[in-house]
Backbone bond lengths (Angstrom), bond angles and torsions (degrees), N, CA, C in turn:
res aa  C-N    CA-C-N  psi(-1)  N-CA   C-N-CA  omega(-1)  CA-C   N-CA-C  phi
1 X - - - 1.445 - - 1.542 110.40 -
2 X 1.092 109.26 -39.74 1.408 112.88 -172.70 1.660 109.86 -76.17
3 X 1.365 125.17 -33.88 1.443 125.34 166.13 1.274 123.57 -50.08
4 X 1.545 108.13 -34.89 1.586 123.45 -162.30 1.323 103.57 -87.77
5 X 1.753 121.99 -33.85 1.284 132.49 170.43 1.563 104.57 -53.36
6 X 0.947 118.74 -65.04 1.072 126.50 -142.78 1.523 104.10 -78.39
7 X 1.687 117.01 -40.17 1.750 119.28 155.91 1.649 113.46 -46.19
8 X 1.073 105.84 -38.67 1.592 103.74 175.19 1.249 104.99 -67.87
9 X 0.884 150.87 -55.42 1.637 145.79 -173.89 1.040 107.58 -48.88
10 X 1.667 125.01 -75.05 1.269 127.31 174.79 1.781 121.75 -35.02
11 X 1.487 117.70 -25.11 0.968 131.96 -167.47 1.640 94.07 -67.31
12 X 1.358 102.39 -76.56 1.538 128.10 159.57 1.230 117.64 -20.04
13 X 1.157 111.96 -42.43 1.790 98.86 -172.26 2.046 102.79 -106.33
14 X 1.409 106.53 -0.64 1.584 96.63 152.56 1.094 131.17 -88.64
15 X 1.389 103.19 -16.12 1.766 118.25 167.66 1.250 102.08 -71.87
16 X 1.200 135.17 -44.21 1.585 122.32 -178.11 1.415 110.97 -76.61
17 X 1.441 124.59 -45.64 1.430 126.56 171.73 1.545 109.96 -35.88
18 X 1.797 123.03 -54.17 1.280 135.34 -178.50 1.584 113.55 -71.36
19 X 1.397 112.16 -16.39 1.537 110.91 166.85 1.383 124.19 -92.67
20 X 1.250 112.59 -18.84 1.327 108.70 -177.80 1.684 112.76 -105.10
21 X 1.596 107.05 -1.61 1.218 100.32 166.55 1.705 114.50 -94.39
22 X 1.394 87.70 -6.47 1.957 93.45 172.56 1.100 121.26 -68.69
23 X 1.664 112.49 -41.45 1.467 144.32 162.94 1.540 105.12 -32.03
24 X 1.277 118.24 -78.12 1.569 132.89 157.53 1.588 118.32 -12.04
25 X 0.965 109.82 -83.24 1.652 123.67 179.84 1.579 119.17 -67.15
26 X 0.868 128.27 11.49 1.447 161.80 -179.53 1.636 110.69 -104.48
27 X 1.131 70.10 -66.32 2.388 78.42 170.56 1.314 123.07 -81.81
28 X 1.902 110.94 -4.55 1.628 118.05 174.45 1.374 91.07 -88.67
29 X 1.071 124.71 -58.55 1.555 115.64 -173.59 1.524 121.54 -70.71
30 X 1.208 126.92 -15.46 1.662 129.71 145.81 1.498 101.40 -33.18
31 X 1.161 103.25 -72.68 1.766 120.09 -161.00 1.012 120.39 -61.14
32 X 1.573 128.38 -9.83 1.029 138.04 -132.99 1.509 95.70 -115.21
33 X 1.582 106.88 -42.32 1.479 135.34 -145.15 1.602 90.78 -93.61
34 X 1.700 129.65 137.60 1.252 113.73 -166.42 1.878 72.88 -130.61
35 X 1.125 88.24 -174.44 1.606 104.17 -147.02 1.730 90.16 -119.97
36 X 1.164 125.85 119.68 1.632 116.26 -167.30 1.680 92.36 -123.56
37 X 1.725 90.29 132.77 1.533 110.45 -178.75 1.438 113.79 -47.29
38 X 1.165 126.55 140.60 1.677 132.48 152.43 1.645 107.95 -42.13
39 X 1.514 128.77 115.02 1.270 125.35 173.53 1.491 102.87 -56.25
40 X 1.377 129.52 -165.65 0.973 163.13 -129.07 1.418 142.47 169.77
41 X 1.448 142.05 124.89 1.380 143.50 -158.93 1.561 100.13 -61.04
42 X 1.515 105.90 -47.75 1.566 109.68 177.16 1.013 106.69 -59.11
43 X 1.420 140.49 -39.25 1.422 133.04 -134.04 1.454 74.54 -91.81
44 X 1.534 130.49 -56.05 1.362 134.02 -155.63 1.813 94.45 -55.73
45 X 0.812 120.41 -47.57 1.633 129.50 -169.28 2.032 103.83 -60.94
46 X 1.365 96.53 -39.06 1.607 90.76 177.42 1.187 113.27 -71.43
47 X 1.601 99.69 -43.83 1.616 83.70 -164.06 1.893 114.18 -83.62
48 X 1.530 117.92 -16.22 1.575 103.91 138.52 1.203 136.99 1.19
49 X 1.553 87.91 -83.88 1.903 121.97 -178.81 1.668 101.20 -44.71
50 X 1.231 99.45 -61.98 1.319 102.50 -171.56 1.631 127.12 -84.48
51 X 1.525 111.40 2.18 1.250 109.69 146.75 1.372 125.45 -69.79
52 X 1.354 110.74 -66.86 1.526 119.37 158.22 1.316 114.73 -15.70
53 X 1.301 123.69 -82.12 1.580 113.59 -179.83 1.478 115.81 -75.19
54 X 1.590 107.73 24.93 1.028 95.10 137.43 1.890 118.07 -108.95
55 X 1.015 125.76 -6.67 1.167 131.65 -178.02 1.463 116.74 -86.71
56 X 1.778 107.09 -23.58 1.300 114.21 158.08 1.385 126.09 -64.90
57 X 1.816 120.34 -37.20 1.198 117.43 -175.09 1.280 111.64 -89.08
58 X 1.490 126.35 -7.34 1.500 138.87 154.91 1.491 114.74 -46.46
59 X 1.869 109.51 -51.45 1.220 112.47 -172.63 1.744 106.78 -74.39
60 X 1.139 105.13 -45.41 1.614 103.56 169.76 1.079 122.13 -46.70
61 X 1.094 125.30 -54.78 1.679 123.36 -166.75 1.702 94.50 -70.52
62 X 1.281 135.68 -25.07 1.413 141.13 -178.60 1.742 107.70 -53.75
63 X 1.868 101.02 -71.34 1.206 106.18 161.97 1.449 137.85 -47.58
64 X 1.184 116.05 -12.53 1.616 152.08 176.84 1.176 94.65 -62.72
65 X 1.432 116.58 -83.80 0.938 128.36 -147.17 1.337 104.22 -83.46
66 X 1.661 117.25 -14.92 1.890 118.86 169.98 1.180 100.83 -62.02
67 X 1.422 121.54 -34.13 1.466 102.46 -145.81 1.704 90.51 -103.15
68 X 0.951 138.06 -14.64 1.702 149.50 172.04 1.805 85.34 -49.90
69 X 1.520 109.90 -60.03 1.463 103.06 -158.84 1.430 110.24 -92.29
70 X 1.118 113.64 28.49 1.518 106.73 -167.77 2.387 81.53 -128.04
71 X 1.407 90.44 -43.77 1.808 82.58 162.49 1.937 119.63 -52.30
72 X 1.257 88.39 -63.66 1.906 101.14 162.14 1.189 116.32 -31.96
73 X 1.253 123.02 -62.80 1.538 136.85 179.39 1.226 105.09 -43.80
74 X 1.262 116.65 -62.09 1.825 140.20 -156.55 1.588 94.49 -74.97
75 X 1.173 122.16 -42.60 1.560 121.74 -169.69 2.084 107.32 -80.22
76 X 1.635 91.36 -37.48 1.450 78.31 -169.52 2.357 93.05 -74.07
77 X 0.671 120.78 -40.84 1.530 121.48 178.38 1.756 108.48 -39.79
78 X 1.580 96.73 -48.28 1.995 97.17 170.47 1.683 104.32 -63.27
79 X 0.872 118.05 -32.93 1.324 95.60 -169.00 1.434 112.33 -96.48
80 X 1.104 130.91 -16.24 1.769 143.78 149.86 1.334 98.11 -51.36
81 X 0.987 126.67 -46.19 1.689 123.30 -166.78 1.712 104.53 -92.46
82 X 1.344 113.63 -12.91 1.707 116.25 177.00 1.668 94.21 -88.79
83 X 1.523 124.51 -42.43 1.526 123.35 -159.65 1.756 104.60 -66.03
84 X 1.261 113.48 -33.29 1.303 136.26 -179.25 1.380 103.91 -59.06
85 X 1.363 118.76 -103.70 1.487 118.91 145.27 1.855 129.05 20.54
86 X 1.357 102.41 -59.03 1.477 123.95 -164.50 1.437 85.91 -92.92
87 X 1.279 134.07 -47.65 1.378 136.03 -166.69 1.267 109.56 -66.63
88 X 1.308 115.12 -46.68 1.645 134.10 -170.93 1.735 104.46 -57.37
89 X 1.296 85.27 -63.37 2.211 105.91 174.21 1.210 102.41 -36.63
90 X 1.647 113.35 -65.60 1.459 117.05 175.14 1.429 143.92 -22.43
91 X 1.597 96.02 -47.18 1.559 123.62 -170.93 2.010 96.31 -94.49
92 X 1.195 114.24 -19.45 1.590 103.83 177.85 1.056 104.55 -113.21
93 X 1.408 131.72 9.99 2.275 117.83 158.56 1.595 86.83 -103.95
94 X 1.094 113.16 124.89 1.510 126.33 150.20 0.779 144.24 -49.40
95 X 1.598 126.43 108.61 1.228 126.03 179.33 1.528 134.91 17.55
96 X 1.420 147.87 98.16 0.976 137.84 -162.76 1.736 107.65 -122.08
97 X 1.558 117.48 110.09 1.433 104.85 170.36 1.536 130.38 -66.24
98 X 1.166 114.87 150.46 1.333 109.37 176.72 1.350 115.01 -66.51
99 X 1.287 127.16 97.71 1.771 128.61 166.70 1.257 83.90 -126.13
100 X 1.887 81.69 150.24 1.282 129.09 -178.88 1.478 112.64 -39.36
101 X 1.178 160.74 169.90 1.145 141.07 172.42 1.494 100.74 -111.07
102 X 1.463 131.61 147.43 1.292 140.03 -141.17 1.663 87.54 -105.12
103 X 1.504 108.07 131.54 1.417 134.08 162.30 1.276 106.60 -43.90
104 X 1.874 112.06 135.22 1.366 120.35 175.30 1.499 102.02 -55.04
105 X 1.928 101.55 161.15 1.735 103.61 172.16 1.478 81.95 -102.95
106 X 1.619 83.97 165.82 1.398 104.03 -176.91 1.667 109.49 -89.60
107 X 1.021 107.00 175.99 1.732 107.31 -159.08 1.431 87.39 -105.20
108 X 1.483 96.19 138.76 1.747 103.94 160.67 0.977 132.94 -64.08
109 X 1.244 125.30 136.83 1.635 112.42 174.18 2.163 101.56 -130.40
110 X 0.966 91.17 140.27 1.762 111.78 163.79 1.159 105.69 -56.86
111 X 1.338 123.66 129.65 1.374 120.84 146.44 1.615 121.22 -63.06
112 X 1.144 78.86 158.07 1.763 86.06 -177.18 1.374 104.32 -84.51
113 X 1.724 119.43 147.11 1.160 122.37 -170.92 1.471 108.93 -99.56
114 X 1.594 122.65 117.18 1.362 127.51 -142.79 2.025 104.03 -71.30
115 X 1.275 112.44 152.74 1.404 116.78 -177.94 1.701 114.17 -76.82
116 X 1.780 107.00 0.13 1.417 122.25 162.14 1.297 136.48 -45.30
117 X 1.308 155.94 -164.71 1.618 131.75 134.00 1.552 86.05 -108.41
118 X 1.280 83.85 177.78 1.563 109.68 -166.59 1.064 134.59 -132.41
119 X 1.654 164.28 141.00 1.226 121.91 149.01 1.846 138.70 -67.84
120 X 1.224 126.33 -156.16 1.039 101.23 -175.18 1.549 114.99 -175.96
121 X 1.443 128.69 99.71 1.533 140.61 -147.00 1.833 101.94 -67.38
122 X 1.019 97.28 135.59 1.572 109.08 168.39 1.793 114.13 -137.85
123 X 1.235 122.57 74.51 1.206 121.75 -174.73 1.594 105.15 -90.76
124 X 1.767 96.39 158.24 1.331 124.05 -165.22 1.540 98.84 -51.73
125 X 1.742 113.23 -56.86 0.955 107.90 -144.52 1.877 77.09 -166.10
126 X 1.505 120.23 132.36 0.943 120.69 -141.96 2.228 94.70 -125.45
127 X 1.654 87.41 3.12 1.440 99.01 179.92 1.607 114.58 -146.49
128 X 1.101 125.91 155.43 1.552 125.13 178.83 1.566 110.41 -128.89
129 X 0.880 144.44 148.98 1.345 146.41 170.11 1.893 104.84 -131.48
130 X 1.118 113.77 92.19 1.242 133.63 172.50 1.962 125.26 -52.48
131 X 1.351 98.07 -24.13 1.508 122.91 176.80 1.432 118.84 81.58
132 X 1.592 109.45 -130.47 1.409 104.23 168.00 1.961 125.82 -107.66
133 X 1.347 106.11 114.27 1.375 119.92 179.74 1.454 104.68 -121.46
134 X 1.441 88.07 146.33 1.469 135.24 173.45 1.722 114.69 -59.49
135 X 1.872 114.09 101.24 1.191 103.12 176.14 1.637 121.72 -39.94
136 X 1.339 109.91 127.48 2.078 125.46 172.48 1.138 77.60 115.52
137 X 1.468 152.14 10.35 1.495 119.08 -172.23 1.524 122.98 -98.95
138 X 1.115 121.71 81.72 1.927 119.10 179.91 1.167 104.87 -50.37
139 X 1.908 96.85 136.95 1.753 117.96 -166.94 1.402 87.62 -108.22
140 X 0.935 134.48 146.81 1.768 130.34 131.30 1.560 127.90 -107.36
141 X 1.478 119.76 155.38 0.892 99.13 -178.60 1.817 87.55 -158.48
142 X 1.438 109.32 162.33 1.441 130.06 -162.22 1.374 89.66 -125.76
143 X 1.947 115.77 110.39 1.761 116.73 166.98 1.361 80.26 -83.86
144 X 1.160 110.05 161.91 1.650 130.54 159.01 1.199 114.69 -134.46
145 X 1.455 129.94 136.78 1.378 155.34 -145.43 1.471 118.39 -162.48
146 X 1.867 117.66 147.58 0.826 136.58 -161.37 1.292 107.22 -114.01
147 X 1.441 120.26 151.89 1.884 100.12 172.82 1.634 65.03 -129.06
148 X 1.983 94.84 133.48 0.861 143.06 162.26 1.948 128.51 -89.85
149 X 1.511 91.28 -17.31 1.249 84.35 -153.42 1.617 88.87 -91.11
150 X 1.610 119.87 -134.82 1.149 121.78 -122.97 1.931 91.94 -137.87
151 X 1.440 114.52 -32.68 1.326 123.65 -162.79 1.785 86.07 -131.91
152 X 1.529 103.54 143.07 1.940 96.57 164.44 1.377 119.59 -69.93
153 X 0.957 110.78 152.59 1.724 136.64 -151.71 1.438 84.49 -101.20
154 X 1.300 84.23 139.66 1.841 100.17 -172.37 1.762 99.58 -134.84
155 X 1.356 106.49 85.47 2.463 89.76 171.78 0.694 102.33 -115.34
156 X 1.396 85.79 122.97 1.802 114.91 174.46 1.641 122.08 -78.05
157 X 1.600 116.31 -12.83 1.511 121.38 -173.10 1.507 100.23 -145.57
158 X 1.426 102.41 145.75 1.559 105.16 162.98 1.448 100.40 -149.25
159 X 1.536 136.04 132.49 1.219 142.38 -134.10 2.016 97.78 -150.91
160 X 1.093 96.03 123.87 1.832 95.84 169.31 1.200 110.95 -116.92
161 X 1.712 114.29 176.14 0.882 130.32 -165.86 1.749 116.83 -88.91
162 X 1.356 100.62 -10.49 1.585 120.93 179.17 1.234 118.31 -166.12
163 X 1.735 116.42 133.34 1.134 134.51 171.87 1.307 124.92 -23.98
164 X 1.665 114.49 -35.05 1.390 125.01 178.98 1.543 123.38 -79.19
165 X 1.678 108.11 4.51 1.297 128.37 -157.97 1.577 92.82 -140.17
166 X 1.938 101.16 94.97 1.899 110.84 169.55 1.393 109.26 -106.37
167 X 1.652 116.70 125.40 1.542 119.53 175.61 1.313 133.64 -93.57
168 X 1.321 150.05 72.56 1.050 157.68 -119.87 1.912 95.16 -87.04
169 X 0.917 129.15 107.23 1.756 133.81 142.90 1.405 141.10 -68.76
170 X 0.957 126.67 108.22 1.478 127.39 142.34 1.051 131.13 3.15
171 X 1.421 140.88 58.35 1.481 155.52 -166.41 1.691 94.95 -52.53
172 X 0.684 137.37 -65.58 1.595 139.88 -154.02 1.893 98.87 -96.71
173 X 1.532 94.47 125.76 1.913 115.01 172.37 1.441 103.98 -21.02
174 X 1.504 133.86 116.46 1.349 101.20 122.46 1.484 156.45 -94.36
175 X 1.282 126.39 161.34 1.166 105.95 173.65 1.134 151.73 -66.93
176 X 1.511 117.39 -178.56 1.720 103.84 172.97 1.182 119.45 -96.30
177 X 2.149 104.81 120.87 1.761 107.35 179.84 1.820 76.65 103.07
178 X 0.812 131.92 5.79 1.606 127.39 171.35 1.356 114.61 -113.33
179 X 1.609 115.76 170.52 1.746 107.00 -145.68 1.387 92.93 -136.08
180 X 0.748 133.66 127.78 1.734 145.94 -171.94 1.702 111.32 -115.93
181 X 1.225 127.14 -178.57 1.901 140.40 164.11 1.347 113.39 -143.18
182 X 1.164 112.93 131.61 1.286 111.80 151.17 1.709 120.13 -105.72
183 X 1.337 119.55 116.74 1.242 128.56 -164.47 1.641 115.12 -96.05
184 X 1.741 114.11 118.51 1.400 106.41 -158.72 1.629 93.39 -114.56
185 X 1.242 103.34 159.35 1.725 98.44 177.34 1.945 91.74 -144.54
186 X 1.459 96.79 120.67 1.564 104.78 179.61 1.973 108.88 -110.47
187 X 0.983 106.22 107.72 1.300 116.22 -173.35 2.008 106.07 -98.86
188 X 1.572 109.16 110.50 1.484 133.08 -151.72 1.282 97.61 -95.92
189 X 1.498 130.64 10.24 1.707 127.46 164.92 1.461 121.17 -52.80
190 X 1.041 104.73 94.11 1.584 114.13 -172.54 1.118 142.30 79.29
191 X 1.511 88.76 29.96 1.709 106.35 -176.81 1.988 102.32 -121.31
192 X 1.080 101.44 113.22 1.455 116.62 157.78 1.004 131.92 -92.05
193 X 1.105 113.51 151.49 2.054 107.17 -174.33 1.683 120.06 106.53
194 X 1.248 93.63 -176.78 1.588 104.21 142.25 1.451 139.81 -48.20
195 X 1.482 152.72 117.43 1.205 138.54 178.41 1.331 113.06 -139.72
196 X 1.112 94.35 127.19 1.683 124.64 -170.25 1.460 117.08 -117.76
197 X 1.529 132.45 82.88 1.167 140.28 -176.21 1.198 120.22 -108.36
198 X 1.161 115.82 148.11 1.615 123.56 -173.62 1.288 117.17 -137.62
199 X 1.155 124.18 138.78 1.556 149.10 -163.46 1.762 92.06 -114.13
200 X 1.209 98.04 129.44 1.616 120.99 162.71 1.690 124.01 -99.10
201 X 1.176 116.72 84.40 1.599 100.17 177.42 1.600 125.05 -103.78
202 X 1.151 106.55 132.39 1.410 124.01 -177.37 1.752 112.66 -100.56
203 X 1.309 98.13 127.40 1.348 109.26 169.78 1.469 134.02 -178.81
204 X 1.401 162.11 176.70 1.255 131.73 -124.20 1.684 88.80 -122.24
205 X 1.452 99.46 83.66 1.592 138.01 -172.66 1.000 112.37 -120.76
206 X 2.094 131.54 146.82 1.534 109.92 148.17 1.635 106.01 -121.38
207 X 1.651 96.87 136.24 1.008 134.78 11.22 1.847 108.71 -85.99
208 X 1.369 106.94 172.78 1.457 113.60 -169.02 1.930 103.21 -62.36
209 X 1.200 115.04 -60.39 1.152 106.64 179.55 1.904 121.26 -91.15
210 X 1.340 99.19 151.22 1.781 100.33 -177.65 1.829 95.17 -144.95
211 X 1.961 98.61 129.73 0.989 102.27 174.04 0.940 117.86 -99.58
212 X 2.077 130.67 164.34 0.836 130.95 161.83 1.564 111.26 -132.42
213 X 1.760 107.83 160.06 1.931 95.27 -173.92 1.577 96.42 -118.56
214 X 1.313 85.91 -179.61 1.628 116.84 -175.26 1.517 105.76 -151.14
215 X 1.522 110.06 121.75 1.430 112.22 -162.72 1.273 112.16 -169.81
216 X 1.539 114.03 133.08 1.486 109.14 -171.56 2.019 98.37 -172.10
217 X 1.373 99.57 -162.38 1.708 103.92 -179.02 1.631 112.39 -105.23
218 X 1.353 108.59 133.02 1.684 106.30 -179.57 1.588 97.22 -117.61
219 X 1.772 104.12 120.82 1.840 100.85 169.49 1.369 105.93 -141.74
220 X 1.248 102.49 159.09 1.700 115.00 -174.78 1.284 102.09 -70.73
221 X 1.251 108.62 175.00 1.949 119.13 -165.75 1.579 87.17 -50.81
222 X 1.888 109.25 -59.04 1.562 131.35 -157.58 1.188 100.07 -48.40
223 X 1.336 126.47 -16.63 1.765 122.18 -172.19 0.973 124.49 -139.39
224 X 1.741 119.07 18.98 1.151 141.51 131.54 1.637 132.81 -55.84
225 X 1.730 108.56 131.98 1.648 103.83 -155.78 1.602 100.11 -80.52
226 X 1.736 92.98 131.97 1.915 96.95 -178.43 1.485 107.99 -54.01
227 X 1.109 125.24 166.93 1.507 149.28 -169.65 0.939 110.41 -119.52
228 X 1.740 123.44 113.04 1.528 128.34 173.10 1.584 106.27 -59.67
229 X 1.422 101.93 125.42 1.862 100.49 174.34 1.391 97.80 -89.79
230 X 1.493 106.04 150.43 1.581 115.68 -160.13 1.858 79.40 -94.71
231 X 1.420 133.80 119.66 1.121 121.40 157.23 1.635 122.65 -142.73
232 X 1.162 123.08 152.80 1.547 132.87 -175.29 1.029 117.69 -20.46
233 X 1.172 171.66 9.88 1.900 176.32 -93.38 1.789 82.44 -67.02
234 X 1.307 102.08 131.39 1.774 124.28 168.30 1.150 113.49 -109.27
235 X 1.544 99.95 127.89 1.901 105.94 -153.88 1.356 97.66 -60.15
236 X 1.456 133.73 157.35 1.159 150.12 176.53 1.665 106.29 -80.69
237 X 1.910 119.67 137.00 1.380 90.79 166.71 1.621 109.71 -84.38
238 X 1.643 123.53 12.06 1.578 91.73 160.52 1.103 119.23 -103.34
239 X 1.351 126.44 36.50 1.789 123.81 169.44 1.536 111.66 -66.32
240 X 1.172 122.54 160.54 1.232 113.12 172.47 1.452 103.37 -89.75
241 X 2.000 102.90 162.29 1.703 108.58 -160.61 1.680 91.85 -83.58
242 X 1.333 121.75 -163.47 1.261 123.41 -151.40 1.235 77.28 -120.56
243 X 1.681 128.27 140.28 1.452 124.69 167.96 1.644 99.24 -104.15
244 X 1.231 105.54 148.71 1.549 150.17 170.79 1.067 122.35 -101.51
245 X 1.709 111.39 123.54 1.369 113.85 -157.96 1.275 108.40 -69.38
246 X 1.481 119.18 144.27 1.702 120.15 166.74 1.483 108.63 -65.67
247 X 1.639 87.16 150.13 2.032 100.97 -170.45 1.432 87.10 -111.50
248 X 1.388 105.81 157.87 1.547 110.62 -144.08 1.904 80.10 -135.14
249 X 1.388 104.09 135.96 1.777 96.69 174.30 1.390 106.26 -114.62
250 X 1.296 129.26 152.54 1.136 141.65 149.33 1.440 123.64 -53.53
251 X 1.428 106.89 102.34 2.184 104.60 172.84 1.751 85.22 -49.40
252 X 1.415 91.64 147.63 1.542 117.08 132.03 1.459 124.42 -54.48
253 X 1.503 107.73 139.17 1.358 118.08 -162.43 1.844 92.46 -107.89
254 X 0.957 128.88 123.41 1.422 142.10 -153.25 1.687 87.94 -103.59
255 X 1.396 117.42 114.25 1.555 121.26 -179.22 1.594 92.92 -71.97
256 X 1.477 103.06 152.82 1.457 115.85 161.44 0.979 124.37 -95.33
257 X 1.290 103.14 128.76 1.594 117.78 -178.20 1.314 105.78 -52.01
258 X 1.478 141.00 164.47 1.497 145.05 165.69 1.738 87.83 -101.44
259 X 1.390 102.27 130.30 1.533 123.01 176.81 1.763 102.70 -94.86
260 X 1.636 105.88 116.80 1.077 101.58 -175.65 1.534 108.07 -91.46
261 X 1.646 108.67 153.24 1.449 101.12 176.25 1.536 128.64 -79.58
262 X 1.048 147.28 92.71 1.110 140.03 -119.28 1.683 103.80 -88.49
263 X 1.213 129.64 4.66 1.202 142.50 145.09 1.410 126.79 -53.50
264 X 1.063 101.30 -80.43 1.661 128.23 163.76 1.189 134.60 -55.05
265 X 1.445 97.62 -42.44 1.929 117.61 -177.39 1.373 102.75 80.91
266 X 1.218 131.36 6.27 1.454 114.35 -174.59 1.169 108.52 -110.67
267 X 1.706 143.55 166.66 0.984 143.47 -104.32 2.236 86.49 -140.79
268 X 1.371 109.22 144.25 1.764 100.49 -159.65 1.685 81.15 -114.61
269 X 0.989 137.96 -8.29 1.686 143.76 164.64 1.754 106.38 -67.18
270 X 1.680 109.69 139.03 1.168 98.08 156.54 1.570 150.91 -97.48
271 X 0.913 129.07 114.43 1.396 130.87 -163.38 1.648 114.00 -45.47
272 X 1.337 99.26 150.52 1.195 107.19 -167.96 1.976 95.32 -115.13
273 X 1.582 103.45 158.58 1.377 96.81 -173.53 1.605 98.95 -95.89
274 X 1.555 118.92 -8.74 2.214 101.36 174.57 1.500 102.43 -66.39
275 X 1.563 86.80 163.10 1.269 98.27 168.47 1.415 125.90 -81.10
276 X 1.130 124.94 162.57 1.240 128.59 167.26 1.261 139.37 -58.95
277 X 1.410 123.00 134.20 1.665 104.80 -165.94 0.763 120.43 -88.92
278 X 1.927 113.98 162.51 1.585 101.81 -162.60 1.113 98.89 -122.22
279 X 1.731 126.65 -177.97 1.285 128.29 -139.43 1.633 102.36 -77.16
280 X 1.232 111.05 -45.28 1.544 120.45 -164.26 1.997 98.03 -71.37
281 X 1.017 107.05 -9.16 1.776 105.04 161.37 1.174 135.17 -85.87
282 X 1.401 94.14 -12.29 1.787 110.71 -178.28 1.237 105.70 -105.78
283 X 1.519 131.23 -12.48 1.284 131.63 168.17 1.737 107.46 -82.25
284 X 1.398 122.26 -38.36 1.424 120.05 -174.77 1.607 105.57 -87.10
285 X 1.027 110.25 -1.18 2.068 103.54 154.72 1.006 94.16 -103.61
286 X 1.293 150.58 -6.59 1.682 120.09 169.72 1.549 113.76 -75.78
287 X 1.428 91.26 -20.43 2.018 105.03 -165.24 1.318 86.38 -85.05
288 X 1.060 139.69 -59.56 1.247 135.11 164.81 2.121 134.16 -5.20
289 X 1.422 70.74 -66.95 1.637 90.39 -179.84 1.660 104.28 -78.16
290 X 1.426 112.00 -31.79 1.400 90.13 -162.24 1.691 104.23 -91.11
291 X 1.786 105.41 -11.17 1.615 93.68 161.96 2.147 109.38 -67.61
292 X 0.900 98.72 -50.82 1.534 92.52 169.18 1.509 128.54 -31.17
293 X 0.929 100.85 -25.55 1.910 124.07 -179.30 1.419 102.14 -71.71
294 X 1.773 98.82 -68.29 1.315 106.47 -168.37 1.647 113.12 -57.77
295 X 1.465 111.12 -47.86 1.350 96.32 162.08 1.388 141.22 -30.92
């Protein structure tokens, strides 16, 4: 009895243990469960509105983002179309090594023209042109010059442009309103062509130095212009011969007979008082005429 009691109890108090924890979980899910408002026509109308702008700012940010990639697009194409371009340029400037880049020149400056007097060159003719010579051929030539200036002219240097070109100076001052030379001698040994030489003269002038040239043609014999020889011309045999004037003869003048009247016998011509010619006169005009012939 007492076993069976006592299983019953235990029985009993798991049935209550299992009811009152049912009890429990019953009132978590009460609590749990929230109670949601009845919508509304308005409410339906807001949240519309506010789908929409949201479907509007969906579509925007879309176009946003078209036009982001359509800038992208457009930018990466400029610069494909600049690399090209830049590449192309590249391949047509030529090669350039890296050197140093060359130091500015310095700027010219004038001398200043001194508060001294001076003398002061006035030449004839400040150039020569010699023409055409024969390579080995030494030219000379005499500039002539005036001192103009104010004090006598004193040059101390005269300097060319080539060894083959010596300038002779005036050792001793000249004066002022006085006439001086400078004497050049251009020696054409192995110079062909064109030649264009220049003399440098220095002397207490402004400016200090004044040039003058010497210039002309240098050619070998082979390219030197042939020379008409002046010579005798030998008559041609087809010239025509030289004509000679025609000699012109005199006819004979046939004397007239005297016509006698055959009545009378006397003669109807009038007589003349010369005499008659005689034989040895009529032979020395024939000799006459016929040397005339032969002539």
């Amino acid at each position: 009895m007492k076993k069976s009691h006592l299983m019953g109890v235990i029985a009993l108090l798991i049935s209550l243990n299992l009811l009152v924890f049912s009890c429990q979980n019953d009132k978590t899910t009460r609590s749990e469960v929230v109670e949601v408002p009845a919508t509304t026509d308005s409410d339906k109308d807001k949240q519309g509105i506010v789908e929409s702008d949201i479907a509007e700012d969906e579509a925007t940010e879309e176009e946003n983002l078209g036009a982001e990639e359509g800038t992208a697009m457009d930018e990466k194409a400029e610069d494909k179309e600049s690399k090209v371009v830049a590449e192309a340029e590249t391949k047509k400037k030529p090669a350039v090594a890296n050197t140093p880049a060359a130091p500015p020149k310095p700027k010219k400056t004038k001398p200043k023209k001194p508060a001294t007097p001076l003398a002061k060159f006035k030449f004839d003719k400040k150039e020569y042109n010699f023409g055409t010579v024969e390579v080995g051929t030494k030219v000379e030539h005499d500039f002539y010059f005036t001192n103009t200036g104010e004090v006598p002219m004193v040059i101390t240097d005269a300097n060319s442009t080539c060894g083959c070109t010596i300038p002779e100076i005036p050792k001793e001052p000249i004066a002022p309103g006085a006439r001086g030379k400078v004497k050049v001698t251009f020696d054409s040994t192995g110079k062909i062509g064109m030649q264009d030489k220049h003399v440098t003269i220095t002397a207490n002038t402004y400016p200090k130095n004044t040039v003058i040239h010497m210039k002309g043609l240098a050619l070998t014999e082979n390219m030197m212009p042939t020379k008409k020889s002046a010579t005798t011309a030998s008559p041609s045999p087809y010239a025509s011969p030289k004509l000679t004037e025609p000699t012109t003869t005199t006819p004979k003048k046939e004397e007239a007979k005297p016509e006698e009247n055959s009545d009378s016998g006397t003669s109807l011509l009038p007589t003349s008082d010369k005499p008659a010619a005689t034989s040895t006169d009529n032979k020395s005009e024939s000799e006459t005429k016929t040397d005339n012939k032969d002539q």
